[in-house]
N, C-alpha and C positions, 0 to 999 in steps of 0.2 A: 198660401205663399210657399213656393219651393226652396229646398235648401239653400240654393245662390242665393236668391233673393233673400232671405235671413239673414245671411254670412253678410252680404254686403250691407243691411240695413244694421246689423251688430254692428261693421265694422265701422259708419258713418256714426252710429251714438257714440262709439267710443271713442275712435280720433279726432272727433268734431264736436263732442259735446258744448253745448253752452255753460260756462262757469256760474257755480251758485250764487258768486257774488251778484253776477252782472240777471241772471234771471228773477232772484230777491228781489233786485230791485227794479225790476222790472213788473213785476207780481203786487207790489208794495204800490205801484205807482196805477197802475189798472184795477179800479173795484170791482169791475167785471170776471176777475180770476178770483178772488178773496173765499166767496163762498164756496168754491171747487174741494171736494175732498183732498186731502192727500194724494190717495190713490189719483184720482182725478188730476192734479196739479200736474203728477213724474209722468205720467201717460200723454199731458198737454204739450210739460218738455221737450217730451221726447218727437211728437210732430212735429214741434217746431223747429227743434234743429235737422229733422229730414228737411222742413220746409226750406231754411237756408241754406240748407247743401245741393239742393236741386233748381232753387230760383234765381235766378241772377236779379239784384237790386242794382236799380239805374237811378240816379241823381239828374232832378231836372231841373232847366233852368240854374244851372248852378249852385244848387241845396249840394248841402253837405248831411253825408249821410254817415250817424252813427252805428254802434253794433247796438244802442240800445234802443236805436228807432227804429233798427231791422228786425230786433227779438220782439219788439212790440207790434210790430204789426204782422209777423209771423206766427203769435201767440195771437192777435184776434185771429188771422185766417186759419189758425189751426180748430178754435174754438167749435165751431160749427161741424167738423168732420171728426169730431172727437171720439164718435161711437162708428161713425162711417167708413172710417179710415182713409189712408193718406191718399190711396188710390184713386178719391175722388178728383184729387188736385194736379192728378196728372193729364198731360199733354197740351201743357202751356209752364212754360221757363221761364217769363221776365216778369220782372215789378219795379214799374214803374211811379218816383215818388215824386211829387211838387211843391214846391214849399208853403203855397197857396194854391187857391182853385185857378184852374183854368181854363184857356179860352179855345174851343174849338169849332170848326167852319163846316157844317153838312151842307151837302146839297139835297134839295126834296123837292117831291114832285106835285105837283097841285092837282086839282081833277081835269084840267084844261089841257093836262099834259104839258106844262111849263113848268120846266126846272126856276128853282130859286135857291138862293144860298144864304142858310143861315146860319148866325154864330150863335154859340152857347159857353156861357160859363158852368164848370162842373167839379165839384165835389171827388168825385171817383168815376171810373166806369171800367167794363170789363168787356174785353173782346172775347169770341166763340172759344177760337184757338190759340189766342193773340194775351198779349200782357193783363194782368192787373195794375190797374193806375190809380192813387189816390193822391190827394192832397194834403202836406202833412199838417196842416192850421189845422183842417176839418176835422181829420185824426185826433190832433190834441185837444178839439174842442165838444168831440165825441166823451171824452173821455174825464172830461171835467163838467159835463152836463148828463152823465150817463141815464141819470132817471128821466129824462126827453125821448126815452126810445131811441136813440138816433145814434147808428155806428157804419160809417162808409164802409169800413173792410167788409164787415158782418154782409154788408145790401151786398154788395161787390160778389165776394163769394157767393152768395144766395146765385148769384144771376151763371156764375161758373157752374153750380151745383143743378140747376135748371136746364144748363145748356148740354147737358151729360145725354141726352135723349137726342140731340142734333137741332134742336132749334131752344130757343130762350119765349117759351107760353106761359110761364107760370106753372108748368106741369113736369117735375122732376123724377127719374126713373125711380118709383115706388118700392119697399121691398114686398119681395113675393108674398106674407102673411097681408098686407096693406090691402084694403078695397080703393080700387079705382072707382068705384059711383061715390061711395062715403065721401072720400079725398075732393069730387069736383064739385058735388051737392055743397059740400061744407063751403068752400072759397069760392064757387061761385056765387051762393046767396050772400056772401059777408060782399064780395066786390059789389053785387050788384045793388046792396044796401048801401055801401060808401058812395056810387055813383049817382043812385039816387039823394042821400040828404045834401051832397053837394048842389046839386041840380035843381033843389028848392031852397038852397042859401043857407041849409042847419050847418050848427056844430058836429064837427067829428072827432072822436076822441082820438083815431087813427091819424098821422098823417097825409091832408088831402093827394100828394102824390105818389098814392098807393091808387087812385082810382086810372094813376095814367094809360095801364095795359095793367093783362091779369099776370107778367111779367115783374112789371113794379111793382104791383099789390106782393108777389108772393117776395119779393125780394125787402119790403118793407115792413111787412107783417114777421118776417126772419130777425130783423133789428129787434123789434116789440119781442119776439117771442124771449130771446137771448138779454136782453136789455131793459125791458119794462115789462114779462111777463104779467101782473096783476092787470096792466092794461088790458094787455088782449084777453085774458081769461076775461076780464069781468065785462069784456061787451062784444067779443067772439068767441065761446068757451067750444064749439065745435072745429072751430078754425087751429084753434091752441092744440086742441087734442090728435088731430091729424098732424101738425105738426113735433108734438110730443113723439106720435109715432113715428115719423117722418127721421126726426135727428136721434133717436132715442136718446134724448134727457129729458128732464123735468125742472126748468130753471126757478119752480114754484116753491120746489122742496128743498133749494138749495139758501132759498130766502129766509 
């Protein structure tokens, strides 16, 4: 980082800080942050208020948006890029919130080459270059069920964090120390195990819509890893550890 860029990221902590009341309780209210060091916690802060000084938050449908369900889902998005830094999250500006899931209209194409048009209700989703959108039900119901694995921001960003290479494969730019055969050997035998006991009717310990693309798998295996690590160690412990390497942290040791 060059001197500008310092001066002006000083200058965003300091005139834009989030207040410790309204971060307390924000922290108090997310179990997800709880086991964070210290250290860990001022470093989270401090993402998260770049994160609201650089995203513009949109209210949809009419939701009324606080500052404490801006820090809260600025504090999940920042979670994942905690060791990565903020740079990951650049070159997309909007966040877009809903106060429930919502409905949206693709058109696809069949093998006959006939377009069809179909709707979908959704949780969250995240365009290449385009906004992050979630839902805020989903959000709070992420958050009250946290040991389910399950956190839209967390999947959301995973698929931002994927698309950092120019396409969303489940295959996010690696750091230079990192093996690229380890990394695909690892998640690709775990996807292809998911898509197999599906495909004979077993239980999955994962959730099944992680075998949708190796996109989903990695954006949901990201949920577990941050959210239920014990999960994924104890039934993907190669998948965990590329991931370990992947975000550098250890959400195992924070337990």
């Amino acid at each position: 980082m060059n001197i500008f860029k310092r001066l002006r990221v000083r200058y965003i902590l300091h005139r834009h800080a989030i207040t410790h009341t309204l971060w307390q309780s924000v922290e108090d209210n997310l179990s997800l942050l709880q086991a964070l060091s210290p250290v860990e916690k001022a470093h989270l802060r401090e993402l998260s208020t770049l994160f609201l000084y650089e995203k513009n938050f949109v209210a949809a449908q009419g939701f009324q948006l606080t500052d404490a369900i801006c820090v809260s889902i600025a504090a999940q998005a920042c979670l994942p890029v905690l060791r990565l830094g903020f740079n990951c999250l650049s070159g997309w500006n909007e966040v877009i919130v809903y106060p429930e899931a919502f409905r949206v209209s693709r058109d696809s194409v069949d093998t006959a080459g006939i377009v069809h048009q179909q709707e979908q209700i959704l949780a969250g989703e995240s365009w290449t270059r385009g906004p992050l959108i979630v839902s805020w039900a989903e959000v709070e119901r992420d958050r009250l069920e946290s040991h389910a694995g399950r956190n839209v921001v967390i999947h959301e960003i995973a698929h931002k964090l994927d698309a950092l290479n120019g396409s969303t494969n489940g295959f996010p730019p690696l750091h230079p120390a990192m093996s690229i055969s380890e990394w695909s050997d690892a998640l690709n035998a775990a996807y292809q195990h998911l898509v197999q006991r599906l495909e004979h009717h077993h239980h999955t310990s994962i959730n099944a819509y992680a075998a949708t693309s190796p996109a989903e798998f990695f954006a949901v295996i990201s949920e577990y890893f941050f959210c239920a690590p014990e999960i994924l160690k104890t039934h993907f412990a190669d998948v965990y550890q590329q991931l370990q390497l992947y975000y550098q942290q250890n959400p195992l040791l924070r337990q």
